[in-house]
C-alpha positions in Angstrom: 131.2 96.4 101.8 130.0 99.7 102.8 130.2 101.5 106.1 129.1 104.3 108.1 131.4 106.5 110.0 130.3 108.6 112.9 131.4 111.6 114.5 129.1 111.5 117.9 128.1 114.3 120.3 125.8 116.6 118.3 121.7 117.0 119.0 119.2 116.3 116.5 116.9 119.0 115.3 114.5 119.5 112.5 112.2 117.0 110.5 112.2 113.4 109.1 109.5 111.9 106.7 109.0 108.6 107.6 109.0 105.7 105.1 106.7 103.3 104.1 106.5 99.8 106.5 108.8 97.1 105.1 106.5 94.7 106.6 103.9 96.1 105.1 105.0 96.7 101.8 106.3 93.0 101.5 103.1 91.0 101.8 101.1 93.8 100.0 103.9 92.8 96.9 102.7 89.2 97.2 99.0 89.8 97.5 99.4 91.1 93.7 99.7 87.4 93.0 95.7 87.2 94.2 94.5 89.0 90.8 95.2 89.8 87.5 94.3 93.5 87.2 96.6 95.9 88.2 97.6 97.1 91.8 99.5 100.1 92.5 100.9 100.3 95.8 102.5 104.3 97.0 104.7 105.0 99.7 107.1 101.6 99.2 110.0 102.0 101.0 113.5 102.0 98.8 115.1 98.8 100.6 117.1 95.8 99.3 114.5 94.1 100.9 111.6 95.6 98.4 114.6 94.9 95.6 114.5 91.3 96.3 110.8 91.0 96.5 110.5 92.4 93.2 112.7 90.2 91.6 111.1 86.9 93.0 107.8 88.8 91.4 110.0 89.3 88.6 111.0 85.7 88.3 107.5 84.2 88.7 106.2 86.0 85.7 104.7 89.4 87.3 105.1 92.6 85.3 106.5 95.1 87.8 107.0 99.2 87.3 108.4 101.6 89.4 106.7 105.4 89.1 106.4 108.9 90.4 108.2 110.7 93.2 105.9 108.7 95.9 107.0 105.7 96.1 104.9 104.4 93.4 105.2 100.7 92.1 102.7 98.7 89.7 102.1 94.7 89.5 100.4 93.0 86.7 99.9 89.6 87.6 98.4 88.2 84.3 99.0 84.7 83.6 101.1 82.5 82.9 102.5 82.9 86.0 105.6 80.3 87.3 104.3 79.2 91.0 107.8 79.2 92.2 109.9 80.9 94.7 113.2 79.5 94.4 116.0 79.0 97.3 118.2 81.8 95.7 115.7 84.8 96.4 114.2 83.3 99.5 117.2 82.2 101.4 118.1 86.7 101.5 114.7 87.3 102.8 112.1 85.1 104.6 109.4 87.2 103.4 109.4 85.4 100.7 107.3 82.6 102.2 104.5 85.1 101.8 103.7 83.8 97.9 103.3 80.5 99.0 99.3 81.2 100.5 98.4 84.2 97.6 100.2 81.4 94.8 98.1 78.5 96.1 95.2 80.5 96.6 95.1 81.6 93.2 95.9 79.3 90.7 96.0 76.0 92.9 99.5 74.6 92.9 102.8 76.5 94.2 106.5 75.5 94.8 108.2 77.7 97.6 111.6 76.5 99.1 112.0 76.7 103.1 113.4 80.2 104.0 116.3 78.2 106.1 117.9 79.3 108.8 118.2 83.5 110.7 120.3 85.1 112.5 118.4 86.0 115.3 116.4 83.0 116.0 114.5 80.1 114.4 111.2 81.5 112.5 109.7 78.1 111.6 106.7 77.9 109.2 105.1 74.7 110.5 102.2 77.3 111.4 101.9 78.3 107.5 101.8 74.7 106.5 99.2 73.8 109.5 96.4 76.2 108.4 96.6 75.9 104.7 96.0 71.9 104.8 92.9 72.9 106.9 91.9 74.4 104.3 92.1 71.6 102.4 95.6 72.0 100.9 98.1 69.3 100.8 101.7 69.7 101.8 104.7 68.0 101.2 108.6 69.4 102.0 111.0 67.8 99.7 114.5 69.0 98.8 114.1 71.8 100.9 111.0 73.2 99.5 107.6 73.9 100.6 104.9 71.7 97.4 101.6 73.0 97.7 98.3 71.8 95.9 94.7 71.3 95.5 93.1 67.8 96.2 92.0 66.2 92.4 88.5 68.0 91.5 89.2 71.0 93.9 89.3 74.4 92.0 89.6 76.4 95.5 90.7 76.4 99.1 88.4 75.9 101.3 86.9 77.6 104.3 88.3 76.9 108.2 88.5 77.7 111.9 92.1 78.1 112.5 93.5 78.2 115.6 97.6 78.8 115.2 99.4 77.3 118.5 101.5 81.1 118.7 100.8 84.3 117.2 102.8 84.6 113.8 102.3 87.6 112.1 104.1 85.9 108.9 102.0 83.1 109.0 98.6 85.5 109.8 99.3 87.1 106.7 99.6 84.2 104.4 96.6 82.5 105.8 94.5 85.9 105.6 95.4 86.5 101.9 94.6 82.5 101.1 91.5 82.9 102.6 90.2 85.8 100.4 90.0 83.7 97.4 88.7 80.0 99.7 85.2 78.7 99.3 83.0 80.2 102.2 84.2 81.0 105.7 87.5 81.2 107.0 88.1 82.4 110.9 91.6 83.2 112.1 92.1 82.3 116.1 94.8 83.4 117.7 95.6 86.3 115.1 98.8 88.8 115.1 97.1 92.3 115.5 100.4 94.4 114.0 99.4 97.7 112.6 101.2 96.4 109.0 98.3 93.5 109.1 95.5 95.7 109.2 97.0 97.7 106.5 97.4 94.0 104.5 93.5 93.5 105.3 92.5 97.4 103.9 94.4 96.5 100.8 92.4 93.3 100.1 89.4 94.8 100.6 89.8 97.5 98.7 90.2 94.5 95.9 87.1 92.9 97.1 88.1 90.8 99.7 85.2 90.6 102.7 87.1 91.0 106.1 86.2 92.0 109.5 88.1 91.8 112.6 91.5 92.4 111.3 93.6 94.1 114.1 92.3 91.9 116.8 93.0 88.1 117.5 89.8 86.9 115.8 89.8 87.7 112.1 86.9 86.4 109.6 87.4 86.1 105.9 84.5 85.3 103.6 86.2 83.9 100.6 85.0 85.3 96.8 85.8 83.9 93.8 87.8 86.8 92.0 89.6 89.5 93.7 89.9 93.1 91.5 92.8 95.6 91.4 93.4 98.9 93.4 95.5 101.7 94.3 97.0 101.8 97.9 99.2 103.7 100.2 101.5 101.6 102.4 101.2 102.4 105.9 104.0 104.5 107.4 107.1 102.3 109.2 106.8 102.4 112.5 109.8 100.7 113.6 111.6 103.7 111.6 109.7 106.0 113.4 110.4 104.2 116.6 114.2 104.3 115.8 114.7 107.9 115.3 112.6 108.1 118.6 115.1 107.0 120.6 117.7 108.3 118.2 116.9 111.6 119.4 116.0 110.8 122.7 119.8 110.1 123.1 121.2 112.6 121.7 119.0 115.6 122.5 116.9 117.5 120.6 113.3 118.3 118.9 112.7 116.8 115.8 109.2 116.3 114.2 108.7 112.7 112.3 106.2 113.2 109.5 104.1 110.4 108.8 105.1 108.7 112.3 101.6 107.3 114.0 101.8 107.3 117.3 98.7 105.1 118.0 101.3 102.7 116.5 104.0 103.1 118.8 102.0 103.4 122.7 104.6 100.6 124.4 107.8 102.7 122.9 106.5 106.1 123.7 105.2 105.0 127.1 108.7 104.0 128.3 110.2 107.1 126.4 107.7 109.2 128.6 108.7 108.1 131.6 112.5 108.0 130.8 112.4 112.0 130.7 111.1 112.7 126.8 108.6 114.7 125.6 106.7 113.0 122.8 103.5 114.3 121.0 101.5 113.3 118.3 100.2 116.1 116.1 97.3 115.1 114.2 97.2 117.6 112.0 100.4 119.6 110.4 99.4 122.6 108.0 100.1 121.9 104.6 100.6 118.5 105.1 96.3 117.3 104.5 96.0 115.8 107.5 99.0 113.8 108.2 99.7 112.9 111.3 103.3 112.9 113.2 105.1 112.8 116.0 107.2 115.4 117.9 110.3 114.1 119.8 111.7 116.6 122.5 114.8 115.2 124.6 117.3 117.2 126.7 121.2 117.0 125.6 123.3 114.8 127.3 125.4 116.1 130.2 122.7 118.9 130.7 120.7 116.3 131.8 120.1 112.1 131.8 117.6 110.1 131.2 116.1 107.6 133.3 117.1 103.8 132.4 113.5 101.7 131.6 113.1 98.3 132.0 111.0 96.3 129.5 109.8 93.2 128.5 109.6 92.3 124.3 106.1 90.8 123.1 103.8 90.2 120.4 101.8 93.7 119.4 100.2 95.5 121.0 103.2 95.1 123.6 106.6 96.5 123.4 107.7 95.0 119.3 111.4 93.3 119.5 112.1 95.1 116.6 112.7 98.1 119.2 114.4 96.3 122.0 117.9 97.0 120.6 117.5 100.3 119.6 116.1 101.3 123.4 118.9 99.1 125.2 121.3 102.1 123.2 119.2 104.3 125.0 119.5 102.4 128.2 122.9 102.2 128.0 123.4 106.1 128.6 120.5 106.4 131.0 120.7 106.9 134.8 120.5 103.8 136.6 120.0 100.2 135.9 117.8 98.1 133.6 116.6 94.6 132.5 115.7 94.0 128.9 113.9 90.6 128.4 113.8 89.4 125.3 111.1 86.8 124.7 110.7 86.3 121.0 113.7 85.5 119.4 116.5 83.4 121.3 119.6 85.3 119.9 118.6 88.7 119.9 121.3 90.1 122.0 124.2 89.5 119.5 124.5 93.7 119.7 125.3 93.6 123.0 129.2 92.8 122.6 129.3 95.7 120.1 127.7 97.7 122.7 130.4 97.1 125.3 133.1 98.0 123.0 131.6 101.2 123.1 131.8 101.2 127.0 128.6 100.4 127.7 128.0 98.1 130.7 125.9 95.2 130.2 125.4 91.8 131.6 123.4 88.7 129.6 121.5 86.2 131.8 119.6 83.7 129.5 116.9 85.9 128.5 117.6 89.0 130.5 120.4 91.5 129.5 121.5 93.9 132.4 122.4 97.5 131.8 124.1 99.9 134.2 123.8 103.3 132.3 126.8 105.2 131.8 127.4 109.1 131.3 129.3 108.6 127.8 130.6 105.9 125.5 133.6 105.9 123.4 133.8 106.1 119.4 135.2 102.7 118.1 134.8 99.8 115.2 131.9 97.4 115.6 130.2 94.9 113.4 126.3 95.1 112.9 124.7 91.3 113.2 121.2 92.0 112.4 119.0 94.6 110.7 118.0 96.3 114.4 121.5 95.8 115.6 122.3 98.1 113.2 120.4 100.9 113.9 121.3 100.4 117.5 124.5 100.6 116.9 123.9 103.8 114.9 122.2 105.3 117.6 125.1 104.4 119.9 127.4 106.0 117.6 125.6 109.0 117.7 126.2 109.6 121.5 129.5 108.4 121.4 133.0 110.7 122.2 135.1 110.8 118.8 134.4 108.6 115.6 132.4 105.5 115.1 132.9 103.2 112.2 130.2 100.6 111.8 130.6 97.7 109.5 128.4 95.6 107.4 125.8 97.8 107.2 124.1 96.3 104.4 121.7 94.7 107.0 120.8 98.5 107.8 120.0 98.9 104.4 117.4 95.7 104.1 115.0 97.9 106.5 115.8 101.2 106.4 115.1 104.4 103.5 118.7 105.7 103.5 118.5 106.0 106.8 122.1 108.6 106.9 120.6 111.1 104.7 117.8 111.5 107.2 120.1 112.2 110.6 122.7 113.7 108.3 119.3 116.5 107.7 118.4 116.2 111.2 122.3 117.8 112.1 124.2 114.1 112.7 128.0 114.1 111.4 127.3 110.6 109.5 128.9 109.3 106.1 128.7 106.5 104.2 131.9 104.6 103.0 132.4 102.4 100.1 
């Protein structure tokens, strides 16, 4: 397995283009399933996650390209089409449970096996299940998969109030995309309102879908019968932007992220703001036609520290848990104590051991992790558990006296756009070993 070595102690300076959303790019792959013209998506992220995705399409039938310098990938879901998601894709990547609402939708029958267990928590998809069978669908799970159809005579879903008992953005997504091709009205209660949704709902309409509300908690989708094909540019990542915000925060420096939107990011940048950073968005960088941006500005370490922030993890638009690791690194070299409460997933602080063997101080109760910042931490060998636990470790390493060798970083590599070539062009001393 490969891993990254890390020579800490050097400031970040320069620019990063920041990739396309995984989570964005994933369910915009499965919406493809929804027509039969041809949908080009730009700006997809190079991720073993994408890889995967593209071979369940693969698998199912769909004609998949990859073009052009962008990003650029085309789908060409003509029929016949297998309704299938086997357990040997979707047991890599619980993404996968997104075909299960376009599939249904669609062509009225799918077969999608349960996306089993995760390491940081229990994802369930009971929510999935519950508002597709108000929609008329029925349901069984048998041998570990997920058998979706119509009722005899039915030729489409049809419309429904649904009311999800938590916010899922997974289970959001599948619903909205069902609910493009259902019979009449669908209205989403209790809706996820991530940025990578609204970029979902954009996509469908630009392929004829009618939807309004997408980004708040209420979401209505008036179902059509046929849905067209399009070209569409997946939203930039900003959990990668938010990553090499507090990657540079750490180790000093002033680096502008192209692409970053900071309108996506207010919870991250407020706590960066008060811990002593200077972060800007830019609007509008000559030569770059309006992209927007974000300038990071931090001082270097032993010049002068940062101020530890506590935080609480929730659903959007609060502070994401896919950042809570990557700011406890932070934390953990900051002036003063912290609390980090982690309230979506139960076992998202398996970092924390890998931290301390770094020197960092840091103290789990339940829910609550308590960090006592410290001036410097040592290079040594740690293990990455998770995809965020690895960039948090990465970020650790970067501020760290001597050499860092992080292992099993193929989790790194299911969410981030070869994520050492960018802080290797930022100034970082960072190699990968095979």
């Amino acid at each position: 397995m490969d891993k990254l070595i890390i020579r800490g102690g050097r400031s970040l300076h320069g620019e990063v283009m920041i990739s396309g959303a995984k989570n964005a790019a994933l369910p915009e792959m499965c919406a493809t399933l929804l027509t039969e013209e041809t949908v080009n998506l730009l700006n997809v992220p190079r991720l073993q996650d994408v890889a995967t995705m593209r071979r369940l399409l693969d698998h199912m039938g769909v004609h998949t390209e990859t073009h052009g310098e962008r990003g650029g990938m085309s789908f060409y879901a003509v029929q016949p089409i297998n309704p299938e998601a086997p357990y040997e894709l979707v047991k890599t990547m619980r993404a996968s449970v997104l075909a299960l609402g376009p599939l249904l939708a669609r062509f009225g029958h799918a077969r999608v096996s349960l996306p089993g267990g995760c390491g940081i928590g229990s994802r369930p998809v009971d929510q999935h299940i519950k508002g597709l069978k108000a929609m008329g669908a029925t349901i069984v799970v048998e041998h570990g998969y997920m058998v979706a159809s119509l009722p005899a005579g039915w030729t489409r879903l049809r419309g429904a109030r649904i009311t999800t008992d938590m916010v899922t953005v997974t289970g959001t997504e599948n619903l909205l995309m069902a609910a493009t091709l259902a019979e009449g009205e669908t209205i989403l209660e209790n809706a996820a309102q991530e940025p990578e949704i609204a970029d979902l709902a954009e996509m469908l309409i630009k392929m004829g879908a009618k939807i309004d509300g997408h980004g708040s908690s209420r979401i209505r989708i008036e179902g059509v019968e046929k849905l067209h094909g399009c070209t569409h540019q997946v939203v930039a990542d900003r959990i990668e932007a938010g990553t090499f915000l507090c990657a540079v925060a750490a180790t000093g420096g002033d680096v502008l992220l192209r692409h970053g939107r900071a309108d996506h990011l207010d919870a991250v940048i407020d706590k960066l703001r008060d811990a002593g950073v200077t972060v800007t968005a830019v609007p509008d960088m000559e030569g770059t036609q309006g992209v927007p941006g974000i300038r990071v500005q931090s001082p270097v370490p032993g010049r002068e520290r940062l101020k530890a922030q506590s935080f609480r993890t929730t659903e959007y638009p609060g502070f994401p848990t896919d950042m809570q690791a990557q700011f406890m690194a932070l934390n953990c070299i900051a002036q003063g104590p912290s609390l980090v409460t982690e309230t979506i997933f139960e076992n998202r602080f398996m970092h924390v051991n890998e931290l301390v063997r770094l020197g960092a101080n840091i103290q789990i109760d339940g829910k609550v992790s308590m960090v006592e910042g410290v001036e410097k931490l040592s290079g040594a060998t740690v293990m990455a558990t998770d995809l965020r636990a690895s960039a948090c470790l990465v970020i650790a390493g970067l501020v760290a006296d001597g050499e860092t060798r992080v292992d099993r970083i193929y989790h790194l590599d299911r969410g981030y756009d070869q994520m050492e070539t960018k802080l290797r062009g930022i100034g970082a001393d960072i190699e990968r070993v095979k």
